[in-house]
N, C-alpha and C positions, 0 to 999 in steps of 0.2 A: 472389662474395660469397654467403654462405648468406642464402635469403632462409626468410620463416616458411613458407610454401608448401612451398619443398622441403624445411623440418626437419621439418613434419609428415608431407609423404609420406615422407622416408625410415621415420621413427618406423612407420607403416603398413604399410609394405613390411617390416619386421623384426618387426611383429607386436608391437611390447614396450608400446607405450602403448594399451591397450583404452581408459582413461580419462584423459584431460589436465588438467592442473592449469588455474588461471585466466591463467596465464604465455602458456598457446600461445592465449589467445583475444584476446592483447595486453593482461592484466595490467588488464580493464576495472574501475574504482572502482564501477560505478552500471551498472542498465539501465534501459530506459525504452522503453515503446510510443509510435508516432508513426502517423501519415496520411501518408503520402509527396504531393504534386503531382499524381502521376498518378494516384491514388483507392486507392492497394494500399496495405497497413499490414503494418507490418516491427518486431521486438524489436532496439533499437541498446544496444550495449554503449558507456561513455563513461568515458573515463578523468578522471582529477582536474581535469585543466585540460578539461572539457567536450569535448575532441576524441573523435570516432568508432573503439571498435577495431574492428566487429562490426557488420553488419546482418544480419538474417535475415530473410523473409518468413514473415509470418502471413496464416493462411484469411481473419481476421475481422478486426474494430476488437479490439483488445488494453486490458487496465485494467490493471492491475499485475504483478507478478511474483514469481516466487523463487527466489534462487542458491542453489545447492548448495552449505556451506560448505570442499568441499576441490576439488572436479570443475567442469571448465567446463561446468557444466549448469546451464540456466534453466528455471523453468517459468514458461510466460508464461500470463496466463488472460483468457479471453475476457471482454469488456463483459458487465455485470450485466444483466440475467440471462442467464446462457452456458451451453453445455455443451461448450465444450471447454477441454480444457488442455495445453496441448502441453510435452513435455520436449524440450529443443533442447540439441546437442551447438553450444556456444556458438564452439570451436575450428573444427570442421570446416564448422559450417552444418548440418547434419543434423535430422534429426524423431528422436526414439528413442522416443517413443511418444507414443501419442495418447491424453489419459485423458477418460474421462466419467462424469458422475454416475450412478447407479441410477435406473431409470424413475421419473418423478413428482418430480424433484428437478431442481437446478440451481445451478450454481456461481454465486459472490456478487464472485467478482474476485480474491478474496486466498489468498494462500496462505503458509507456513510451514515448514521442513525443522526437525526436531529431534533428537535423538537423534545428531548427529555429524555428518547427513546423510540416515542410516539410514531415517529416519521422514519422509514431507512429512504433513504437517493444512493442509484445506480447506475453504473455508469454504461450508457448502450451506443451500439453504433447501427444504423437500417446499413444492413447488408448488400444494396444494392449502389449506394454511394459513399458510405463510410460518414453520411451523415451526423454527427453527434445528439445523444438525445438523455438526457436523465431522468428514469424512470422512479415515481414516486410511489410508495406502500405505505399503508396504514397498519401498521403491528397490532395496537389494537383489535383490529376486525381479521386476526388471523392471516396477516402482510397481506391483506387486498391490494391488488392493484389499484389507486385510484386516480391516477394521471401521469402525465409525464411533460417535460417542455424541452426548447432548443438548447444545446450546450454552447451554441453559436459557434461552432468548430467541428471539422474534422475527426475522427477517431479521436474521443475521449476516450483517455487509460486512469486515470487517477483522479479524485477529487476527495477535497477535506473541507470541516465544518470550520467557519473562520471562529477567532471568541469570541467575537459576540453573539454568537450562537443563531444570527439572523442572516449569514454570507453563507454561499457555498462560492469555493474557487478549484475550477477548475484546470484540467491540465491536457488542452486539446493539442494530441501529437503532430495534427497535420497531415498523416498519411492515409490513403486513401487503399483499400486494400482488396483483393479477390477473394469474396467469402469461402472459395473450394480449399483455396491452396496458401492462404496470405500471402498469395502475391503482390508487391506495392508498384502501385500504379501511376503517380504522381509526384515521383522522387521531385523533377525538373518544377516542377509548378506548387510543393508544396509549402502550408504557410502557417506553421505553428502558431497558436495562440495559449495564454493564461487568461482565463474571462472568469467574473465575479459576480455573482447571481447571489439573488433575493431568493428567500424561499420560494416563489411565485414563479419566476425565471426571469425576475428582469435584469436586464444587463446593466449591473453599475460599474466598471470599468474594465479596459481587456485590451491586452500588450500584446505586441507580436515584436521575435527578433529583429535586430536592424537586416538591412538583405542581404550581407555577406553572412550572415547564423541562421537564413530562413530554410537551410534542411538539418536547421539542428533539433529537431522531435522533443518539444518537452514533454515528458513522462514522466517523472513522478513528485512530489510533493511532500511539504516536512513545514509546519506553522508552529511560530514560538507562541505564546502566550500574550506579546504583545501586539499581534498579527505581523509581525514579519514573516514573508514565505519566502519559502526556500526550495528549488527546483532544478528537477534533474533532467541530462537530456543525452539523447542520441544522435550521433551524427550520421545523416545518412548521404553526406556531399561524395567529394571525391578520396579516395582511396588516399591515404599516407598525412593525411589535413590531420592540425594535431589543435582544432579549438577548444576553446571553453566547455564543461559540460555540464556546468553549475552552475548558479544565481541567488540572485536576493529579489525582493517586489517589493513592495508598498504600495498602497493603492494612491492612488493620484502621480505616483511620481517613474520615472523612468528604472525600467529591467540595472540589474547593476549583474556584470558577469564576473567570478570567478576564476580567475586563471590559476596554474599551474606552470608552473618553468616547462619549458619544451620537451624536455627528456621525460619530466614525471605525466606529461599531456599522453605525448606519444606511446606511453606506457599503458596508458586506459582502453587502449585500441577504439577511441569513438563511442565507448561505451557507457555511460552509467547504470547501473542495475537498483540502486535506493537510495536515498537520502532522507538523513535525519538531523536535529540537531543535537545537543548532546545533554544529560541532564541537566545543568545548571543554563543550558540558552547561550553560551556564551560562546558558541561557535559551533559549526556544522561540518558534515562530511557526506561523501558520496561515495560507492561502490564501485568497483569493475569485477565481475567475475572472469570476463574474458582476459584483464589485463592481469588480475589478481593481487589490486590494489585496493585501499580506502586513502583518499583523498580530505585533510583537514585543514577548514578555512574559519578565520576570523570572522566576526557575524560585519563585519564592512567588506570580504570578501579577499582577505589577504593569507595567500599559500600557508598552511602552518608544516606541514609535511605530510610523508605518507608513509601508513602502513604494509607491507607485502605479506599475504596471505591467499593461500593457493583456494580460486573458486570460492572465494569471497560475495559475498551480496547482501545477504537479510541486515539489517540496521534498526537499531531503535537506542530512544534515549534511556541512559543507567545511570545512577546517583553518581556523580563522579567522570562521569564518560558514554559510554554509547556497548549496547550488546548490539554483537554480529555472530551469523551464523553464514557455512561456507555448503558446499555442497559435497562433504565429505565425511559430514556428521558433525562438525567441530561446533560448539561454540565457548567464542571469547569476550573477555569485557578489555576494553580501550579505554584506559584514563593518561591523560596529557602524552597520549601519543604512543603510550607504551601498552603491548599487547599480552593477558594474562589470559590461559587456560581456564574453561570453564568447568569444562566436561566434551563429552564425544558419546552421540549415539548410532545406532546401526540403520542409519538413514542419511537420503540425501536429504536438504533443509532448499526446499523453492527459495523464491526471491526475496521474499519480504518476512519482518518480525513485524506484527501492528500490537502497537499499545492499548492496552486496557485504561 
């Protein structure tokens, strides 16, 4: 029996596949950074029903990722603040390059492929003001650096390809940070924004909280299909404050927030950890690991309830509902609310699950 081993070495030995589709890396839905048992941390490839096609080892703790939309190739990117990012040949296990910010900078965890593939944007911040900056690669020419522009924000953490494949939108937290120690430094004066850039960097639209939510950090991001964005945030106000931690966008039109009844707020502890929506788009949710919740909203932005599940975070959309992964090894799939055993591996699972 041909097994995948020998179809890729033959492939190798004939020279015909320099680049492999998602098929030879076993056809993974999802990747996801973990902690293994024995202290090393690895990029696992995961198919629909949560099984493993793929592990690879990484130098570092790992925070998100980005598939390459035709190539088994991942770029995984190191914990905020990092400076690495490694493109990994997802079929064979391979390093194909190791990328790094320019002196004085440093990656923020996310990253984005546009352009076919052709383009990856990253998200950076200059280390000396927590400036925002998105740095642009040519994949083609072996992810050359070949520019970068304003994120027009603060400490960018997240950014995604809008659909019409011509927007990037961004998710500048606002906070301003000490590159030694992440110390934050701007708590009193900070001013979150979501801005929406051209490939180029021009600014075509960009929201900030009303000023009672301006220390609420948005950080992370979740696009339907119709461009509605969905966005998560952290509060970094006063102690026991139980706001919103979620939202809707549209471009041209006013942030729409999310609430939660009081109890299930206060239950979040200020936190969101991911947001997704859920397979069919028809509504969204958010994470607390700290709270050890998932938070489900109507895509108008009406409570639907919540799930509890201990060290909760990673989120992405499932036929039916949404896979999460907890920091315990667990992952489960969520359909209308109700939570079903996936599997359990001998690893913790980082923040985030990113979609293939």
């Amino acid at each position: 029996m041909t097994t995948r081993r020998s179809f890729l070495a033959a492939l190798l030995a004939a020279g015909t596949a320099p680049h492999l589709g998602w098929a030879a890396a076993g056809s993974p839905a999802y990747i996801a950074a973990a902690k293994g048992a024995d202290g090393g941390f690895a990029l696992y490839g995961l198919d629909a029903g949560g099984a493993a096609t793929f592990r690879v080892p990484l130098p570092a703790r790992g925070h998100a990722g980005a598939g390459h939309p035709r190539r088994a190739e991942a770029v995984a990117f190191a914990r905020r603040p990092g400076t690495y990012a490694l493109v990994i040949d997802c079929a064979r296990g391979d390093i194909l390059h190791r990328l790094a910010p320019p002196g004085g900078r440093q990656f923020n965890g996310h990253g984005v492929f546009a352009n076919g593939g052709d383009t990856l944007f990253t998200c950076e911040q200059m280390s000396g003001d927590s400036r925002g900056v998105i740095g642009v690669w040519d994949t083609r020419a072996g992810y050359a650096r070949i520019g970068e522009m304003a994120s027009s924000g603060i400490g960018p953490h997240d950014l995604r390809l809008m659909p019409d494949g011509e927007t990037l939108v961004v998710a500048n937290g606002g906070i301003a940070t000490d590159p030694t120690d992440r110390t934050k430094l701007n708590i009193p004066t900070m001013r979150p924004n979501l801005t929406y850039l051209d490939l180029s960097g021009t600014v075509l639209d960009q929201v900030e909280m009303a000023p009672d939510f301006r220390q609420n950090s948005i950080r992370h991001l979740a696009v339907r299909a119709d461009g509605l964005v969905g966005f998560a945030m952290q509060w970094e106000g006063a102690q026991g404050a139980a706001p919103p931690l979620a939202g809707l966008h549209r471009r041209g039109a006013a942030p729409v927030l999310a609430e939660a009844p009081l109890a299930d707020e206060l239950a979040m502890q200020g936190y969101a950890g991911s947001i997704a929506f859920d397979g069919e788009g028809r509504e969204f949710a958010i994470t607390s690991p700290r709270g050890g919740r998932m938070h489900r909203f109507s895509d108008r932005g009406d409570f639907l309830g919540a799930v509890s599940r201990s060290d909760i975070c990673g989120l992405a959309p499932r036929p039916g509902g949404y896979l999460a992964s907890d920091g315990l090894g667990g992952l489960i799939s969520v359909g209308s609310g109700t939570p079903a055993a996936l599997g359990r591996f001998d690893c913790a699972w980082d923040n985030h699950i990113v979609s293939l």
